[in-house]
C-alpha atoms as a printed R data frame, in Angstrom:
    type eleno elety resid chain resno       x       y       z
1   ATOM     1    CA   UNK     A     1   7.189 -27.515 -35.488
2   ATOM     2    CA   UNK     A     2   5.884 -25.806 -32.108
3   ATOM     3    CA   UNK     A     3   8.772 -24.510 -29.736
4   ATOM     4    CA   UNK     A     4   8.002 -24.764 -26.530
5   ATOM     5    CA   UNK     A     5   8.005 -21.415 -24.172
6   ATOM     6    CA   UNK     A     6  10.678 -21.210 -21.706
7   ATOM     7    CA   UNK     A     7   8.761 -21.151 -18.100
8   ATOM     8    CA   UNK     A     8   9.146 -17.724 -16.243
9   ATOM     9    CA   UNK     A     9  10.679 -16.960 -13.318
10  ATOM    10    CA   UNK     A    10   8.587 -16.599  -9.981
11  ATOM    11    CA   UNK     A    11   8.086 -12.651  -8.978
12  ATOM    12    CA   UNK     A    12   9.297 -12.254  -6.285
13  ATOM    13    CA   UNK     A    13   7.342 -11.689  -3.278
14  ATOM    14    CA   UNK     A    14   6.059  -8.249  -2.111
15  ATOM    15    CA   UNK     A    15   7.343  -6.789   0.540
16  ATOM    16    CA   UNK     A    16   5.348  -4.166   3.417
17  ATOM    17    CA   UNK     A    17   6.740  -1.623   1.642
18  ATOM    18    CA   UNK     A    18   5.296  -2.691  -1.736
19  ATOM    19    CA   UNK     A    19   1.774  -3.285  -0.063
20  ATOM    20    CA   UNK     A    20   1.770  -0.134   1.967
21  ATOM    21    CA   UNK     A    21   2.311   1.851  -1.407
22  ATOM    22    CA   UNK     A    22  -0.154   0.215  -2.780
23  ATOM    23    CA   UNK     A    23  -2.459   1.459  -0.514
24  ATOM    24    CA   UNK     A    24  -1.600   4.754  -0.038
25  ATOM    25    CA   UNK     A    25  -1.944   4.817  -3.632
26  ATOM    26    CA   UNK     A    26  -5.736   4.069  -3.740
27  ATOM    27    CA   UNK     A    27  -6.525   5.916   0.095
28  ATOM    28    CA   UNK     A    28  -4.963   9.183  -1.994
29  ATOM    29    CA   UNK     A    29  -6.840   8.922  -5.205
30  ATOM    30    CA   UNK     A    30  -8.920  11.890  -5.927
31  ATOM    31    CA   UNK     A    31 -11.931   9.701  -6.170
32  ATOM    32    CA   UNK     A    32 -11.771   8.910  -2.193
33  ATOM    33    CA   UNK     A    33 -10.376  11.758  -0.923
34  ATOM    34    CA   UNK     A    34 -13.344  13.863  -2.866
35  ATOM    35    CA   UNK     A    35 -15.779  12.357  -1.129
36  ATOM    36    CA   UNK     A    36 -14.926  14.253   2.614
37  ATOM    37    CA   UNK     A    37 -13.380  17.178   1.272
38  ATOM    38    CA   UNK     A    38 -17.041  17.446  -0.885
39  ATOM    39    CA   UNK     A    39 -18.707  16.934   2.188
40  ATOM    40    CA   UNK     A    40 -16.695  18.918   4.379
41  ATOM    41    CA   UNK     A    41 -17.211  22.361   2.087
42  ATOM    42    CA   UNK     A    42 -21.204  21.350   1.422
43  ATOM    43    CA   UNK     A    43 -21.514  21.569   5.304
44  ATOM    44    CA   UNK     A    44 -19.638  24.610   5.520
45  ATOM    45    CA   UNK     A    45 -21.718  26.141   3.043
46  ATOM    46    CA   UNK     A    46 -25.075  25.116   3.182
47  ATOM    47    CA   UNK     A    47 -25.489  22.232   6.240
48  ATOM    48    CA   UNK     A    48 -27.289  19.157   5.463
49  ATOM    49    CA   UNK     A    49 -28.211  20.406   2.120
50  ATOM    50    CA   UNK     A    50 -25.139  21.387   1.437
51  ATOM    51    CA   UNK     A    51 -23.843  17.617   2.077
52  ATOM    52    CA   UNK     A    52 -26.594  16.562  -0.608
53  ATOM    53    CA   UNK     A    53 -25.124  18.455  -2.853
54  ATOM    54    CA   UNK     A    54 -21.654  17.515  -2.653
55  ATOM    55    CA   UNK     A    55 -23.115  13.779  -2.691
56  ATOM    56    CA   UNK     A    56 -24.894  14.722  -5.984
57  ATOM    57    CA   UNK     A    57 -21.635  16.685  -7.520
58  ATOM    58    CA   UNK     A    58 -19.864  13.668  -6.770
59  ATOM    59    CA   UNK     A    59 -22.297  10.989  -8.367
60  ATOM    60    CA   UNK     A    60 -21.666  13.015 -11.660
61  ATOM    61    CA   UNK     A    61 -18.205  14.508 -11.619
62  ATOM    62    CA   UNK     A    62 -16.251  10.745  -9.916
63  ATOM    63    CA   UNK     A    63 -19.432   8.419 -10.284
64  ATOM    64    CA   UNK     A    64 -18.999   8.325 -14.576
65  ATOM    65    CA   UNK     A    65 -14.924   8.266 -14.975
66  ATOM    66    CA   UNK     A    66 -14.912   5.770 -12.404
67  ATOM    67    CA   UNK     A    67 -17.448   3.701 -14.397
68  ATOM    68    CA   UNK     A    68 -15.752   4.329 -17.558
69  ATOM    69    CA   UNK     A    69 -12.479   2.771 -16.388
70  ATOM    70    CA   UNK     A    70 -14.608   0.006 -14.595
71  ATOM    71    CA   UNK     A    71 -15.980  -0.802 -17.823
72  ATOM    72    CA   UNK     A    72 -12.731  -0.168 -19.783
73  ATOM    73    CA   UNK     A    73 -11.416  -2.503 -17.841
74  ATOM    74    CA   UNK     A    74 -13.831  -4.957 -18.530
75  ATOM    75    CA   UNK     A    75 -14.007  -4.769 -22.130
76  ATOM    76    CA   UNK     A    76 -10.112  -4.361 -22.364
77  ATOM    77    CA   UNK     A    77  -9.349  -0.989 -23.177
78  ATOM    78    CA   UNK     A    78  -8.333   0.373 -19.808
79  ATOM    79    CA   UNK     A    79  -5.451  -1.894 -18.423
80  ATOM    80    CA   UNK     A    80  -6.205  -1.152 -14.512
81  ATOM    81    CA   UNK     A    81  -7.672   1.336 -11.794
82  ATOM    82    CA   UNK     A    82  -4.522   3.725 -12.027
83  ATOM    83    CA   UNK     A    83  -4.453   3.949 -16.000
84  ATOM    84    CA   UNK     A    84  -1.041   3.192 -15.912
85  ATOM    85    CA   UNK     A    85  -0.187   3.471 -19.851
86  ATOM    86    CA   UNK     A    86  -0.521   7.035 -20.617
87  ATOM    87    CA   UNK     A    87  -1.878   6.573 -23.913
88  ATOM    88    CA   UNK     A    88  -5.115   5.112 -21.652
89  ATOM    89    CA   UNK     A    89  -4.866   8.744 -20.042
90  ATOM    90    CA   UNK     A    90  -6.520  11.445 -22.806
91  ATOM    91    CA   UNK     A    91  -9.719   9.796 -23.393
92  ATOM    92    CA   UNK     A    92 -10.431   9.000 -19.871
93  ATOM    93    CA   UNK     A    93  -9.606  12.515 -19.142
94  ATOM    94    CA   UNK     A    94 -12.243  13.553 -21.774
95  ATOM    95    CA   UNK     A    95 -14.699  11.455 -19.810
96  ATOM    96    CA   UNK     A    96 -14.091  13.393 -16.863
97  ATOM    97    CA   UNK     A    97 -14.004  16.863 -18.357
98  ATOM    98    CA   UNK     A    98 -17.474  16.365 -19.989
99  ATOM    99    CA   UNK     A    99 -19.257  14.905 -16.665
100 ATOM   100    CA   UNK     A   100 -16.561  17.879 -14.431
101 ATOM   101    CA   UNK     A   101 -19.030  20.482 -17.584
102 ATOM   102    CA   UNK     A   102 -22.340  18.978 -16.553
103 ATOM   103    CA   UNK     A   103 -21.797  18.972 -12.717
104 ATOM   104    CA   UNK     A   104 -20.684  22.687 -13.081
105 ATOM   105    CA   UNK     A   105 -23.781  23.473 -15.527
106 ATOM   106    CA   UNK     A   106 -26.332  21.666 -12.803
107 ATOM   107    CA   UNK     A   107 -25.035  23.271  -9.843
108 ATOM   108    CA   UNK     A   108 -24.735  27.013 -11.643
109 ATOM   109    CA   UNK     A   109 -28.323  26.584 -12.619
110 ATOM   110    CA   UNK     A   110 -29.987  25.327  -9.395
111 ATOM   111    CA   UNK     A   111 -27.673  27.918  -7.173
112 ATOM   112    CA   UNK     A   112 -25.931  25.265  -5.137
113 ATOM   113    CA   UNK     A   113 -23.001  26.201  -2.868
114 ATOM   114    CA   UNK     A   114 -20.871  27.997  -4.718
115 ATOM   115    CA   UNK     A   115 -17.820  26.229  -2.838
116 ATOM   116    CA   UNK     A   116 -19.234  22.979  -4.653
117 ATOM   117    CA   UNK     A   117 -19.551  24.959  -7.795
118 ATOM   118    CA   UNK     A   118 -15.673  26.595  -7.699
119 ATOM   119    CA   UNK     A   119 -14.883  22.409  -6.967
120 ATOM   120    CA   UNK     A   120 -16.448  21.244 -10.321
121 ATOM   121    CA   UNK     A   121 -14.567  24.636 -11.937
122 ATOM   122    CA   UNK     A   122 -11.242  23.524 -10.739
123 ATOM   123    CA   UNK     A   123 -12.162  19.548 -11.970
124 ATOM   124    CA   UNK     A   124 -13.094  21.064 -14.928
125 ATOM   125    CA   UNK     A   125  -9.585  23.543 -15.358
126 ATOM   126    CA   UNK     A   126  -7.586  20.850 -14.097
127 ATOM   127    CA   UNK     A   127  -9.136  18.358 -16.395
128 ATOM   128    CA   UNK     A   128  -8.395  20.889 -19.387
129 ATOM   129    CA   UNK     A   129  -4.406  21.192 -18.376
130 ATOM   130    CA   UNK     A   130  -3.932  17.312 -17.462
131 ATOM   131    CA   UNK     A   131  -5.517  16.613 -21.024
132 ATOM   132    CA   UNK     A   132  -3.141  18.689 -22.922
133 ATOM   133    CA   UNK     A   133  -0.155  17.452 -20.866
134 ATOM   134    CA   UNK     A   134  -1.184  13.909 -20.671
135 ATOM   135    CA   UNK     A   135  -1.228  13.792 -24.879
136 ATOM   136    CA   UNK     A   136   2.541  13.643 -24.524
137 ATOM   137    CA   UNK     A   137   3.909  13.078 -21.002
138 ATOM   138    CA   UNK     A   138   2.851  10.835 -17.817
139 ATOM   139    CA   UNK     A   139   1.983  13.576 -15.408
140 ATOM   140    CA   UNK     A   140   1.577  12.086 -12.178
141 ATOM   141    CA   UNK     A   141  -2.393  12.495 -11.473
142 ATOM   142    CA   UNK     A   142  -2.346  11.451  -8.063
143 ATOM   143    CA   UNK     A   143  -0.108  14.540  -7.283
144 ATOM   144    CA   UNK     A   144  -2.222  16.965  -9.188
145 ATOM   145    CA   UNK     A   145  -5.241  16.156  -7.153
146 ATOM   146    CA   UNK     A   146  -3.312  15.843  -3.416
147 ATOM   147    CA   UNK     A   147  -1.862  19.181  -3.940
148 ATOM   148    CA   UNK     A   148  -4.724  20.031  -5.135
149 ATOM   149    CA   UNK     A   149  -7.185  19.436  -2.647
150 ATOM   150    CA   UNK     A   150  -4.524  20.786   0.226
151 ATOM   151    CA   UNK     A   151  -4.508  23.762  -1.496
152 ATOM   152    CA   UNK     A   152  -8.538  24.215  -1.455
153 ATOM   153    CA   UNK     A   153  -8.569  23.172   2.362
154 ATOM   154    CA   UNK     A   154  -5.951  25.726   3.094
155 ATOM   155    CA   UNK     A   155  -8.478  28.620   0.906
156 ATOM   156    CA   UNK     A   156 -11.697  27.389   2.998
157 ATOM   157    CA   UNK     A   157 -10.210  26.827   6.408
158 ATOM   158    CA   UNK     A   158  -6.784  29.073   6.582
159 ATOM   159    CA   UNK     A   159  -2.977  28.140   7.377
160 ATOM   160    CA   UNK     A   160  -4.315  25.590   9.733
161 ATOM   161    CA   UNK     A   161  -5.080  23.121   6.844
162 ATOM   162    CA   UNK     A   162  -1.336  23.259   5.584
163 ATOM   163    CA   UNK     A   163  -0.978  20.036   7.738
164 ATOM   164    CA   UNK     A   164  -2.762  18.604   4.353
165 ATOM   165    CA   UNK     A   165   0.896  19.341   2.268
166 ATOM   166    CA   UNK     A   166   2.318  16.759   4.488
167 ATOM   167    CA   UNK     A   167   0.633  14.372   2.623
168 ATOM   168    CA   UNK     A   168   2.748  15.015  -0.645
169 ATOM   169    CA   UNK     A   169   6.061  13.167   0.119
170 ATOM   170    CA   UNK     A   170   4.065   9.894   1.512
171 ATOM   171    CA   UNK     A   171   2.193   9.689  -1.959
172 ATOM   172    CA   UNK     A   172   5.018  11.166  -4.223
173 ATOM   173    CA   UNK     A   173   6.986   7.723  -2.240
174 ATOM   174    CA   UNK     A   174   3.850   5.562  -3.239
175 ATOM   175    CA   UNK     A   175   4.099   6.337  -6.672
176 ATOM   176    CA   UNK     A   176   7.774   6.094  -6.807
177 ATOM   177    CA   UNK     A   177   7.890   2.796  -5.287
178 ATOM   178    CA   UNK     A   178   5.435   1.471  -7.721
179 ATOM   179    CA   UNK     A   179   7.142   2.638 -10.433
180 ATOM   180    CA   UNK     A   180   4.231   4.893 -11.568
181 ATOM   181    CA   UNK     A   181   6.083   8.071 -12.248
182 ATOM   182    CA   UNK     A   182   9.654   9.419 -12.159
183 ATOM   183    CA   UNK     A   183  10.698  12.601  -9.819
184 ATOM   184    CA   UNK     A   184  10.136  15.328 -12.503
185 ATOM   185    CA   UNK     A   185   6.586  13.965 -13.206
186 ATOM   186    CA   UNK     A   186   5.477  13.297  -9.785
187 ATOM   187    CA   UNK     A   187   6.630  17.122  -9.133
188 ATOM   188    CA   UNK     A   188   5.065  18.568 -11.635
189 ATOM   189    CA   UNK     A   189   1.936  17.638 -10.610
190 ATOM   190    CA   UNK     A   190   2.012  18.965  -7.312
191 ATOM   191    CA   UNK     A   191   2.539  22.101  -8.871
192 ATOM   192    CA   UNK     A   192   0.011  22.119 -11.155
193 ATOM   193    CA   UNK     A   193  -2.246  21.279  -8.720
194 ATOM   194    CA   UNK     A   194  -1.443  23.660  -6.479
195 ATOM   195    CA   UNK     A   195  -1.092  26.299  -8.845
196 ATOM   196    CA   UNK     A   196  -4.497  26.098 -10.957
197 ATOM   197    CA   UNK     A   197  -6.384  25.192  -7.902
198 ATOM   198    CA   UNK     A   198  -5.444  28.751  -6.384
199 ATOM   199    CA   UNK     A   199  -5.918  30.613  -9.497
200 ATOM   200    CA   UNK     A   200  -9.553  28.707  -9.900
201 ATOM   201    CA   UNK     A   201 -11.028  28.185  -6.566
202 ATOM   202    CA   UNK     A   202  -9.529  30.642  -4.275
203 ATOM   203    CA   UNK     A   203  -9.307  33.591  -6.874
204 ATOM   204    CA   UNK     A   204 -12.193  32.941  -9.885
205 ATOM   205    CA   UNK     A   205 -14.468  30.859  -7.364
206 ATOM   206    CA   UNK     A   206 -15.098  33.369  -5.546
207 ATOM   207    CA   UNK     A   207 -16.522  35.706  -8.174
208 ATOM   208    CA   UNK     A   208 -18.871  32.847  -9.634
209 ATOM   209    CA   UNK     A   209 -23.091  33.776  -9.879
């Protein structure tokens, strides 16, 4: 005997609201906002070649965990772009923490702007905390990196970069709206962010070789 399956109920339709967190959501990833912020510091540093740099830290350090999740997603073992079951979280963080240890290797070795090389030591300490938190609780990522990158602006170009903090509440909204994260997590991560970013870019970056 087959039993037939009772037909679901429309969703309902999405409002502005719904669509604007949405993309706020993917405009604040750290994987597009890396990419001028990168830039930005390679310029500062080092000009044009400085830029090449950056665009070279980047191909390694976002280009592989974004095509891990791309292909995750593919073959089924990532659910979407925003790894939004937390038990998705620890090996894609692994990902990242291995290419975050080869970008920091490369750019050590070949003497590259050491802004660019305190970056991929941050990825790389950040990578290390959001792995042992993410094991057992759904830190908000998104956070981590916004605070985190406001915090490195403010280091490299002074109290006139705080402007970049205003940023939090729009995302930490995002993320609530979507039903990503609750208050504690999405507040937490602005902390960490903020707080390993200072102690790794603006206090042991400076002192790298």
């Amino acid at each position: 005997m087959t039993i037939e399956a009772s037909p679901q109920a429309p969703s309902a339709p999405r409002s502005w609201q719904d669509h604007l967190a949405r993309w706020v959501s993917v405009f604040f990833d750290s994987s597009v906002l890396s990419l001028p912020i990168f830039a930005a510091f390679g310029w500062r540093e080092a000009g044009l070649a400085g830029v090449g740099w950056a665009l070279l830290s980047l191909l390694i350090m976002t280009g592989i965990p974004l095509g891990y999740i791309l292909l995750g997603m593919r073959r089924g073992w990532v659910s979407d772009l925003e790894l939004s079951h937390r038990e998705e979280r620890p090996r894609f963080i692994l990902v990242s923490l291995s290419s975050d240890l080869l970008a920091l290797a490369l750019l050590l070795l070949a003497g590259a702007p050491r802004l660019l090389s305190a970056m991929a030591l941050t990825y790389l300490g950040l990578g290390v905390t959001m792995f042992s938190i993410s094991t057992y609780w759904k830190i908000s990522l998104h956070m981590v990196g916004v605070s985190g990158f406001a915090t490195a602006l403010v280091i490299v170009y002074g109290p006139a970069a705080a402007w970049a903090y205003l940023s939090l509440p729009l995302v930490a909204w995002a993320r609530l709206r979507r039903r990503k994260h609750n208050g504690l997590q999405l507040i937490a991560g602005a902390l960490a962010g903020a707080a390993i970013t200072a102690l790794l870019f603006g206090w042991v970056g400076p002192r790298l070789p």
